[in-house]
C-alpha positions in Angstrom: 0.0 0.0 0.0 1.4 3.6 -1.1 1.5 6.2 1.2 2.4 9.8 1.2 5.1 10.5 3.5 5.3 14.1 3.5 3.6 17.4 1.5 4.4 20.6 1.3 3.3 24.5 0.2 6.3 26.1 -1.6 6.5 29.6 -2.9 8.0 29.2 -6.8 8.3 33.0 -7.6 10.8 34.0 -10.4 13.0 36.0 -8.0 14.3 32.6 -6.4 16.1 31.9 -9.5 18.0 35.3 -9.9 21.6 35.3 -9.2 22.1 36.2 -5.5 23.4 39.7 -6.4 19.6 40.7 -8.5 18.2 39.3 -5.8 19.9 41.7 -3.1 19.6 44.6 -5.4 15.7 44.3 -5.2 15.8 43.4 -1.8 17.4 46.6 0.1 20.6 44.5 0.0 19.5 41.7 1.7 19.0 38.1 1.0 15.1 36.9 0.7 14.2 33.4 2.9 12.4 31.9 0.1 16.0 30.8 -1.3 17.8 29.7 1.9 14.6 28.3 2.6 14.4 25.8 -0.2 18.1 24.9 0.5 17.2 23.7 4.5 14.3 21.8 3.0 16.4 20.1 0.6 19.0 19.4 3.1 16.5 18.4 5.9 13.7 16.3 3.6 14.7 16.0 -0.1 17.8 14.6 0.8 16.8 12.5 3.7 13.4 11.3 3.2 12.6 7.4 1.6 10.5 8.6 -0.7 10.3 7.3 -4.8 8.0 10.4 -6.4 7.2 14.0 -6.2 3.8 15.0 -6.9 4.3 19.2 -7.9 0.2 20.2 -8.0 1.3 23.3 -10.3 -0.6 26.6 -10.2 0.7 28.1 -13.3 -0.8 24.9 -15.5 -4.2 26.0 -16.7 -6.4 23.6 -18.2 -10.1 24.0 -18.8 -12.0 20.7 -19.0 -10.2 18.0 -17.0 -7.0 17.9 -14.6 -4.2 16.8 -16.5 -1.6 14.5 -15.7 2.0 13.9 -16.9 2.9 10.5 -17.6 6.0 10.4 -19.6 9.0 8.3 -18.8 11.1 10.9 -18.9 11.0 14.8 -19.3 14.4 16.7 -20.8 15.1 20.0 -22.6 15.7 23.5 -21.9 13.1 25.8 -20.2 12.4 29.5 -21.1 9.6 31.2 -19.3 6.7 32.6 -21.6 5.9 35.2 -18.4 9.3 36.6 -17.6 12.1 34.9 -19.8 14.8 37.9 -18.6 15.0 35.5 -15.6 14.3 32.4 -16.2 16.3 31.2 -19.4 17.6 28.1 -21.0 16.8 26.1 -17.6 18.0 22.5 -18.0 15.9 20.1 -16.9 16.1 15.9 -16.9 14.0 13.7 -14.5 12.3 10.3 -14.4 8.3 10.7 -14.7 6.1 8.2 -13.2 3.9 6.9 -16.0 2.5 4.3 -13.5 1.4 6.3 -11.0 0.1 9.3 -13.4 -2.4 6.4 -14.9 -3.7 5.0 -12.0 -4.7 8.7 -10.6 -6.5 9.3 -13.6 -8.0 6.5 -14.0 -9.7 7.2 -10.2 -10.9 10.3 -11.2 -14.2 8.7 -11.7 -14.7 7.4 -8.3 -13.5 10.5 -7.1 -16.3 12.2 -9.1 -14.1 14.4 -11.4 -11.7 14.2 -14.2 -8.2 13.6 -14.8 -6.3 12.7 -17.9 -2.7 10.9 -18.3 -0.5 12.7 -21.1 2.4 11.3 -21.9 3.3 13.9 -25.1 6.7 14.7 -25.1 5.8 17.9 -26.6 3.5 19.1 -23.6 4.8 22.6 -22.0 6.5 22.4 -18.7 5.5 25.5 -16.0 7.8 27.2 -13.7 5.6 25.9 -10.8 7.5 22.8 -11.4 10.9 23.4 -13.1 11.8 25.9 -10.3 11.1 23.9 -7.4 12.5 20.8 -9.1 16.1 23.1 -9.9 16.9 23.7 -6.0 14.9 20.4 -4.7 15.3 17.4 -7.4 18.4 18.3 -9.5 21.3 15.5 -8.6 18.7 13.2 -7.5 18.3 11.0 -10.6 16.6 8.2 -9.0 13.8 10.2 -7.7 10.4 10.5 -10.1 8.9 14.0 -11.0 5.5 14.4 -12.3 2.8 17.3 -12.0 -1.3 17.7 -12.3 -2.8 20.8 -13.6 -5.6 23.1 -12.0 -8.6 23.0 -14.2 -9.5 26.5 -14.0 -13.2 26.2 -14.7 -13.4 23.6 -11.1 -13.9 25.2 -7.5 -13.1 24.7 -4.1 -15.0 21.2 -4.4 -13.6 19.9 -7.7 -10.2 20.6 -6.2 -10.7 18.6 -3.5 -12.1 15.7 -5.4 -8.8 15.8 -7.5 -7.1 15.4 -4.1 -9.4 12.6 -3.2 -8.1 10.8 -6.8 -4.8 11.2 -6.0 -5.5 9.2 -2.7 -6.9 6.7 -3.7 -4.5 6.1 -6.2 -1.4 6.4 -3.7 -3.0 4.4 -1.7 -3.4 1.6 -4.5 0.4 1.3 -5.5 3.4 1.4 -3.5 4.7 4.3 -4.3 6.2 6.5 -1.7 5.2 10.0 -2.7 6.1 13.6 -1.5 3.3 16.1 -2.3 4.2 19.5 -3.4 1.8 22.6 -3.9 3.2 24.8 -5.6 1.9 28.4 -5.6 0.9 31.7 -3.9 -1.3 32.7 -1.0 -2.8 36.0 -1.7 -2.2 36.8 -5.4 -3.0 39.8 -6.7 -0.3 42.3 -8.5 0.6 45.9 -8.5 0.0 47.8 -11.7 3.0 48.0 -14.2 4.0 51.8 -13.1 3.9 50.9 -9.4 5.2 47.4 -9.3 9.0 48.7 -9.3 8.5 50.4 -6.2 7.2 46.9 -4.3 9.7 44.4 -5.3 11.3 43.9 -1.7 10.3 41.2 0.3 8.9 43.5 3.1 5.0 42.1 3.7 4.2 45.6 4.3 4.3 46.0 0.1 1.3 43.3 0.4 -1.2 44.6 -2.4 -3.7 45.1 0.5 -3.6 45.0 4.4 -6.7 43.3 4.3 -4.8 40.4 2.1 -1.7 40.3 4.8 -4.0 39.5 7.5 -5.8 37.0 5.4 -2.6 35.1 4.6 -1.6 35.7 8.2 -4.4 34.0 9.7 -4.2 30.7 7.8 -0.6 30.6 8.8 -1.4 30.5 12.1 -4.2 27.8 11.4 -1.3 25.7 9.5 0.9 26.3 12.3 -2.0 24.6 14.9 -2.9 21.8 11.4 -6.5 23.6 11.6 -7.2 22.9 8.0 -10.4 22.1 8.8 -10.9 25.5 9.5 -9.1 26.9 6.0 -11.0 24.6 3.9 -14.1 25.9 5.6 -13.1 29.4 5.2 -12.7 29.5 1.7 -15.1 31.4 0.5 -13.8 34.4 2.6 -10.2 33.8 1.5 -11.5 33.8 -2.0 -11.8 37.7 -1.5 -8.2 38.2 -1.7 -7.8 35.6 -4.7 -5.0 33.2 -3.7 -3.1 31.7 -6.5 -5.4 29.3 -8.8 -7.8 30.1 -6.3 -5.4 28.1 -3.7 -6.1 24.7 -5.8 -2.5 23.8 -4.9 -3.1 23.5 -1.5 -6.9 22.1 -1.7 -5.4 19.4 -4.2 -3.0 18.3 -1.5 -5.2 18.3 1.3 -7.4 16.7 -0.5 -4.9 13.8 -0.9 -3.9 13.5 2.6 -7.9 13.6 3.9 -8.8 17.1 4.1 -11.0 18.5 6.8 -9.6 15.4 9.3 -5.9 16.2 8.5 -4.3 17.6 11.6 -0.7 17.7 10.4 0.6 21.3 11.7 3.2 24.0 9.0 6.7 24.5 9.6 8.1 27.3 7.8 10.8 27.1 6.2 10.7 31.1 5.1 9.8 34.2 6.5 6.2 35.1 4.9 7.2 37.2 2.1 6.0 40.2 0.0 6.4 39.4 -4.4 5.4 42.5 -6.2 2.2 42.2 -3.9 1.7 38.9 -3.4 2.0 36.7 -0.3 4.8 33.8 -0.3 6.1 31.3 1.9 7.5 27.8 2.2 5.9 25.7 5.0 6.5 21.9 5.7 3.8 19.5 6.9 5.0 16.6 8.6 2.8 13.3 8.6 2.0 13.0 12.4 3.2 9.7 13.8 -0.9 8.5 14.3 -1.3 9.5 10.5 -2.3 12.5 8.3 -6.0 12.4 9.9 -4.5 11.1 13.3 -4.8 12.7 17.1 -2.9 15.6 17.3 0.2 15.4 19.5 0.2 17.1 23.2 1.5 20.5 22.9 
């Protein structure tokens, strides 16, 4: 029986893969925690963990009437960004899918009451909700599969979960080892063009909206207690303040560790963090040692 054995919600903005000195110059000369961040997960999880695939449940891969999955053997190239190519150029990229595993999810999609599709074109594009995260977390790791599922952007807050619930089951069915990544935003909405230059530090004061930073604020303090419960329940309000892909990411992957029962409490492994208005972190969820929907330990 497969099992997940540990999930996470990673920021994968653009800056992290500007050379340290970009990154200081729009940062007030310091260092943003996103980057170290990913390095002391690597060192503490990706490197560490017995685990055979990564699961990246991508926010920047839009589809309309299904959730796609990848299923090639293998995916290899260079990657250019359509959005912002002046920093994310000629990226190489070579890792083991896991064709297997990509079938069996879609084919629960059924039971899960939603659809999901296994592609296995070489010629489908590749998102920098993936290849970012896999450049600090996967590259050197040969033996380790990569494989991601879209957000239908026509689903909801239900839809996502029943997606998650798909991925369960199928987990569940094989014995795969998987690590769950969603990849993608809190709060997401962007200053204008003319004012964006002057909100490019890190600072969560250059938030697009106060109201936003407390929203964001507030869920980290339920992740921090593993009240998702509580954040599933409170989506529509969140909605307000339009999280990434409408925060299917994270839905997706709580969905596939048992949603409103999970009790697993966030470690961050960032400071929250402004991009260009939006809210970012990294934060780790451990599977409890009773299991994803298990008591919660003693404080």
């Amino acid at each position: 029986m497969g099992e997940v054995v540990g999930a996470a919600l990673l920021a994968h903005v653009p800056t992290i893969m500007l050379p340290e000195e970009v990154r200081r110059e729009l940062n007030e000369g310091k260092e943003i925690s996103l980057v170290p961040g990913l390095r002391s997960l690597r060192a503490d999880k990706f490197d560490t963990l017995d685990y055979d695939t990564v699961i990246v449940l991508d926010s920047h891969w839009a589809t309309t009437v299904e959730f796609v999955v990848t299923a090639q053997d293998r995916r290899a190239g260079l990657f250019t960004s359509e959005e912002l190519p002046r920093g994310m150029c000629r990226i190489p990229y070579d890792f083991p899918g896991d064709p297997e595993l990509a079938h069996a999810i879609a084919a629960a999609g059924p039971g899960a009451g939603t659809w999901l599709t296994a592609i296995d074109d070489p010629y489908l594009p590749i998102f920098y909700a993936t290849i970012n995260l896999w450049d600090f977390l996967g590259r050197g790791l040969p033996d380790k599969r990569w494989m991601s599922v879209s957000v239908c952007q026509t689903g909801d807050t239900e839809d996502f979960l029943r997606a998650g619930r798909a991925i369960k089951d199928a987990i569940e069915r094989s014995d795969r080892k998987v690590l769950l990544i969603a990849s993608g935003a809190m709060s997401h909405t962007f200053w204008p063009l003319r004012e964006i230059r002057d909100h490019e530090a890190s600072d969560p004061a250059h938030i697009f909206t106060p109201e936003a930073y407390a929203a964001d604020l507030e869920r980290l303090e339920w992740f921090a207690q593993g009240d998702h419960r509580r954040v599933i329940e409170t989506m529509p309000e969140f909605l307000k303040y339009k999280p990434e892909a409408r925060f299917a990411h994270y839905l997706m992957m709580i969905g596939a560790l048992g949603e409103d029962d999970v009790v697993a409490p966030g470690e961050l492994y960032s400071e929250y963090e402004n991009s260009v208005g939006t809210g970012q972190v990294h934060i780790w969820f451990e599977r409890p040692a009773t299991g994803w929907t298990g008591t919660k330990a003693a404080a």
